[in-house]
C-alpha positions as CSV (number, residue, x, y, z in Angstrom):
1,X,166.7,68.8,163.8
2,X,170.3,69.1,164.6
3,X,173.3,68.1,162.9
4,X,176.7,67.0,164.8
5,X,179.9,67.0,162.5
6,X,181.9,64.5,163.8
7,X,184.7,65.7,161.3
8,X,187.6,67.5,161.7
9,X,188.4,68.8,158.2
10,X,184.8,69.4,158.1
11,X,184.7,71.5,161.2
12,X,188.0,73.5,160.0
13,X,186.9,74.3,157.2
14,X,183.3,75.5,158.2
15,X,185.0,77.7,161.0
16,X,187.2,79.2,158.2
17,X,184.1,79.9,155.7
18,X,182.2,81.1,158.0
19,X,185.3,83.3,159.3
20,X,185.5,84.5,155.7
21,X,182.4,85.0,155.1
22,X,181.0,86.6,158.2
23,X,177.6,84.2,157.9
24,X,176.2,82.0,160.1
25,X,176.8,78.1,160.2
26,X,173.4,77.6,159.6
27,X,173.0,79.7,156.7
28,X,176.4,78.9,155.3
29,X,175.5,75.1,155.4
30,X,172.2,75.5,153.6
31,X,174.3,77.7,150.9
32,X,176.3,75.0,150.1
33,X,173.8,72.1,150.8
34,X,171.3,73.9,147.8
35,X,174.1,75.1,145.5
36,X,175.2,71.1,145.8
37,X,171.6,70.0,144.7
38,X,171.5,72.4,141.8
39,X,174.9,70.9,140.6
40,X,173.4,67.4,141.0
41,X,170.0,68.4,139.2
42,X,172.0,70.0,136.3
43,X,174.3,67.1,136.0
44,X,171.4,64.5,135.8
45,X,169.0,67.2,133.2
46,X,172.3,67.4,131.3
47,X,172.8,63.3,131.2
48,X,169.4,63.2,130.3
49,X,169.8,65.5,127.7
50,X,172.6,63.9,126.4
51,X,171.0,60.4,125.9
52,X,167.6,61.9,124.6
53,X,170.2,63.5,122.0
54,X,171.8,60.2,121.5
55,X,168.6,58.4,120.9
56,X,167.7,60.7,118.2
57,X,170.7,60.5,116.2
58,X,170.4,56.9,117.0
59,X,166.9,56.6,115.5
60,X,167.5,59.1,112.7
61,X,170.8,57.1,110.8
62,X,169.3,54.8,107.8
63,X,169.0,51.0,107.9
64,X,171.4,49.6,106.2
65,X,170.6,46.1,105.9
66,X,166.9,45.7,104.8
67,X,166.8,42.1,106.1
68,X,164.8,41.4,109.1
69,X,166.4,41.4,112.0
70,X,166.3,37.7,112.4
71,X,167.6,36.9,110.1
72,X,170.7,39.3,110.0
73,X,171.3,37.3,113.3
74,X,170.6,33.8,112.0
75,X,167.7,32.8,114.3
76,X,165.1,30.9,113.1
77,X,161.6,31.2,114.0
78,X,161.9,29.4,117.4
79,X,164.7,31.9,118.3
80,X,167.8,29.4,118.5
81,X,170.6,29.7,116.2
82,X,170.3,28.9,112.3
């Protein structure tokens, strides 16, 4: 498979990393390509992280209204307003 960049930011600035560099396009482009996954599968573990903490705290805090739920919201037994 081949890729065409039809860019020309894109193509500048892949000329001047790999200028830097002194590595392939190729190789440059998978570099970048896997170091961009790993960013995007740390972000996403860390969100998930981060509502899984949420949750916890969520589920850990006391009730502080004893009454059932239903009726802390006024609903009767058919489910329509009280």
């Amino acid at each position: 498979m081949s890729i065409t960049i039809e860019n020309e930011e894109a193509e500048a600035l892949l000329s001047e990393l790999t200028a830097l560099t002194r590595r392939s396009e190729p190789d440059l482009l998978l570099d970048l390509l896997q170091r961009e996954r790993e960013r995007i599968e740390r972000e996403m573990s860390e969100a998930v992280a981060s509502g899984r903490t949420l949750h916890e705290r969520w589920t850990a805090r006391p009730i502080t209204d004893p009454r059932p739920v239903d009726d802390v919201l006024a609903y009767d037994e058919n489910g329509l307003p009280a």
